[in-house]
N, C-alpha and C positions, 0 to 999 in steps of 0.2 A: 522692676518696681511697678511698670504699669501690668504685671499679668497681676500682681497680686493684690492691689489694689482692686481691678476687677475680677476678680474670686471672691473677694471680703463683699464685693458689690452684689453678686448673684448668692454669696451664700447667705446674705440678709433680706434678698427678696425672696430666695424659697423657706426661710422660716418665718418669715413675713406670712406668705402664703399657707404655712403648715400651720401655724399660729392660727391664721382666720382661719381656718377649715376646720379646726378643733371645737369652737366656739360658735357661737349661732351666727345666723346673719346681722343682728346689731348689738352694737358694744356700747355701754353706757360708757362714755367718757370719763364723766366723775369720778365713776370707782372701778372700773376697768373687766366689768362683768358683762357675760352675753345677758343680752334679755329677749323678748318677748316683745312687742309695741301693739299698742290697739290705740284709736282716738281717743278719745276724751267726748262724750256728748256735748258735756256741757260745753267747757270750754275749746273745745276743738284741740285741745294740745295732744301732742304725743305721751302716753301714759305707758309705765309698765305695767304689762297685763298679769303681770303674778300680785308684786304690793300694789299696783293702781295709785301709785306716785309718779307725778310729772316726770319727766326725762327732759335734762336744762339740754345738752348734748349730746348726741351719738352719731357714732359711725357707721355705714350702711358697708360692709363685707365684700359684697358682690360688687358694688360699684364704687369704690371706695371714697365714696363721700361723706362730709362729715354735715351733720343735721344738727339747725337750731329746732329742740322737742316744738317751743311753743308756737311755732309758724309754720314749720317744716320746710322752710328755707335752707336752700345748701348755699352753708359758710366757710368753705373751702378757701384754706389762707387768710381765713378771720379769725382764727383760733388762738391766744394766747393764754404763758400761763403770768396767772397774777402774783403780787407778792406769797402769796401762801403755797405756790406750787398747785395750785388747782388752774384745769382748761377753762376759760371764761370766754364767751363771745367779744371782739372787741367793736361790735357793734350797738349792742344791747348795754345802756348807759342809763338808761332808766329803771329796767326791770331788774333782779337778780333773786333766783331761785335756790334758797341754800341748801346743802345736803338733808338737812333736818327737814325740810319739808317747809319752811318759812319761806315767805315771798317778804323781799324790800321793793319801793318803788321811789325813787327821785327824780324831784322837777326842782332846780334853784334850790327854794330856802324850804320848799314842802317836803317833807318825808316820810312814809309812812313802813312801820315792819310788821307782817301780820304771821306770827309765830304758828306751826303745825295745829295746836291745842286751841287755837281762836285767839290768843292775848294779841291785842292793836296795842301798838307804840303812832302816835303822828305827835308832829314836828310842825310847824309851820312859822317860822321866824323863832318868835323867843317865847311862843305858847306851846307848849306839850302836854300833851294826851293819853292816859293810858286806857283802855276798856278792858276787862275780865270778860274774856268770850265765855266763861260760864254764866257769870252772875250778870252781865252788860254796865258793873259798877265803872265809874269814870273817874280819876284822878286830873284834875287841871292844875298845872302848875303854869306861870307866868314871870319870864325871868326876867 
């Protein structure tokens, strides 16, 4: 029982290992693709350098650590998946960066979501806000 156990043990770390050799040095987590990483000027994050879209988290190959994109903090054993089955930082409680390229950000009662295309949703109590990142038109609702 115990040889076979460790057989099933070694033969998950060398396709572990054949796995990452196939594929580059970082894996975007979210969708489980090699990428490319360059900074970001602006905001300092980690960017993939093919779409030049943020990277929420990846895994570094060689060293097998896993990276929060927007700090480049290693979160090794802070990684869970959420209700959705996606990996999410469980540090990161303010920020979240969603596949589509939208940024949410929560403090208490303030929220704000600022969608790929520019459209702002904020939140702050029972006032809500919509802006048109084309046109900058405003919706105030008051509930």
């Amino acid at each position: 029982m115990k040889k076979s156990a460790l057989a099933l043990f070694i033969a998950a770390i060398i396709s572990m290992a054949w796995g990452c050799s196939k594929k580059g040095r970082f894996v975007n987590l979210v969708n489980g693709e090699s990428i490319t990483l360059e900074k970001d000027p602006v905001t300092g994050a980690m960017i993939d350098k093919e779409t030049k879209e943020p990277v929420y988290i990846y895994v570094d190959t060689k060293t097998h650590d896993t990276i929060y994109g927007k700090t480049g903090e290693v979160i090794n054993g802070h990684v869970v998946l959420d209700h959705d089955n996606k990996y999410v930082f469980d540090g990161d409680e303010t920020l979240k960066m969603g596949n589509d390229g939208s940024v949410e950000y929560k403090d208490g009662d303030y929220k704000v979501k600022i969608e790929k295309d520019g459209d702002m949703k904020t939140k702050n109590g029972d006032r809500k806000v919509k802006t048109d990142g084309e046109t900058g038109e405003k919706e105030v609702k008051n509930d």
